[in-house]
C-alpha positions as CSV (number, residue, x, y, z in Angstrom):
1,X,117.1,43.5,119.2
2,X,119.9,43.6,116.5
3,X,117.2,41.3,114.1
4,X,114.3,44.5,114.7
5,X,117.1,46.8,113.3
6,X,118.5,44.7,110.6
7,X,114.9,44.2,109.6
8,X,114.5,48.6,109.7
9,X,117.8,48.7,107.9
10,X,116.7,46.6,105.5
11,X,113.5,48.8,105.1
12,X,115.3,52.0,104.7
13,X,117.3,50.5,101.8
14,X,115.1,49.8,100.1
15,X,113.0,52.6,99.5
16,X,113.9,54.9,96.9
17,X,116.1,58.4,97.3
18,X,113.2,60.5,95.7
19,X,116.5,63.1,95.4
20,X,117.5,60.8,92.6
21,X,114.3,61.6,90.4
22,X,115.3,65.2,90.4
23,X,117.8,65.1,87.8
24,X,115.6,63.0,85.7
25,X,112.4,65.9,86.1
26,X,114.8,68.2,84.8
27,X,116.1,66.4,81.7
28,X,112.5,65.8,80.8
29,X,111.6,69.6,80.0
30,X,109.9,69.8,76.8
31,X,112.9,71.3,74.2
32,X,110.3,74.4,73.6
33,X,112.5,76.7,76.1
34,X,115.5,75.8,74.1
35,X,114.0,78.2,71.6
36,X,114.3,81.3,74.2
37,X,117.5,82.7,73.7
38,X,116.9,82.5,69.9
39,X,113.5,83.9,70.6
40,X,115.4,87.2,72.3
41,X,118.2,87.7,69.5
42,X,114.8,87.7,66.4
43,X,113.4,90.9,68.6
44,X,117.1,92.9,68.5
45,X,116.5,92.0,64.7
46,X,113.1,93.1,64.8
47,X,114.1,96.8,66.8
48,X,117.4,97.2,64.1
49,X,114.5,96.8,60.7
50,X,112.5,99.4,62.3
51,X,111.1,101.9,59.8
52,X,113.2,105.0,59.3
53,X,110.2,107.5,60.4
54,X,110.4,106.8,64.4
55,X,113.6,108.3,63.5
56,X,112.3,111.6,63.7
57,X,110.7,111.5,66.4
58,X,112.8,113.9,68.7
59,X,112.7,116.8,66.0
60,X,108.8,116.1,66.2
61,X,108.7,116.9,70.0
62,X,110.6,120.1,69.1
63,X,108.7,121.1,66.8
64,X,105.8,120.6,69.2
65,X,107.6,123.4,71.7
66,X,108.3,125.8,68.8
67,X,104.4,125.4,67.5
68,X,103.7,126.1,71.6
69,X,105.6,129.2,71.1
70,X,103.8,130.6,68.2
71,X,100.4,131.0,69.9
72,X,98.7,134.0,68.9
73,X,98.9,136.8,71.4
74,X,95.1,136.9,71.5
75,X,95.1,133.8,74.1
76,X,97.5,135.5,76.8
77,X,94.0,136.9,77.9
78,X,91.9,133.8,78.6
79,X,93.8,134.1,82.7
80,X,92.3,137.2,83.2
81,X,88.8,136.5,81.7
82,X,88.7,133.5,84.1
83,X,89.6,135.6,86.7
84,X,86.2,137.9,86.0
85,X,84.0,134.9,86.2
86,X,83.5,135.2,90.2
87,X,82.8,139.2,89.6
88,X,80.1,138.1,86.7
89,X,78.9,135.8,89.2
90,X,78.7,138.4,91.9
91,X,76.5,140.6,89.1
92,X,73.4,138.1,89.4
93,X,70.5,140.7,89.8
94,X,69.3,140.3,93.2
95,X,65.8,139.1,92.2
96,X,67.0,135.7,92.8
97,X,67.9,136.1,96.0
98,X,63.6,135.6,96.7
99,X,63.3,132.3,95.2
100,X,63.7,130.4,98.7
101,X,60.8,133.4,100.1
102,X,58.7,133.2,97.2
103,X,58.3,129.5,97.0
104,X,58.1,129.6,100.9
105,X,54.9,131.6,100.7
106,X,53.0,129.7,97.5
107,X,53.5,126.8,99.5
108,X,52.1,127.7,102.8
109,X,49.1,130.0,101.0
110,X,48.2,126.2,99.3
């Protein structure tokens, strides 16, 4: 019995910890990602040379609002003329009301 498990022993020592090849993986990464960091600090460059226009952006929104308050009174009415649509709509003369009839009859006097 004690030769079998000197024999496993054996075996088992002599296969190798894969745990060890880890560290080895890891030092092997190509030295692109070194370049990251670097990488971040160029586009906080990038946003501080930005062109002094975008600067006046906020006054551009309110002047936006002010221009949104200088409509011409003459479109304060377009609410109400939308409201008269269904009451055109209603106008329709009634001579239209036939066309179901009218076809009705042409077809059965085929």
């Amino acid at each position: 019995m004690l030769p079998v498990l000197a024999r496993i022993s054996q075996a088992l020592s002599n296969i190798p910890p894969a745990l060890d090849k880890i560290p080895t993986t890891l030092d092997s990464i190509p030295p692109a990602l070194d370049n990251i960091p670097t990488a971040l600090d160029n586009v906080s460059t990038t946003l501080d040379n930005m062109p002094p226009a975008f600067e006046n952006m906020p006054t551009t929104q309110y002047n936006i609002l002010t221009t949104l308050d200088n409509i011409p009174p003459e479109l304060d009415n377009i609410p109400l003329e939308l409201n008269n649509i269904p009451t055109a709509l209603d106008s329709i003369p009634p001579a239209f009301d036939n066309i179901p009839t009218t076809l009705g009859n042409n077809t059965s006097s085929i």
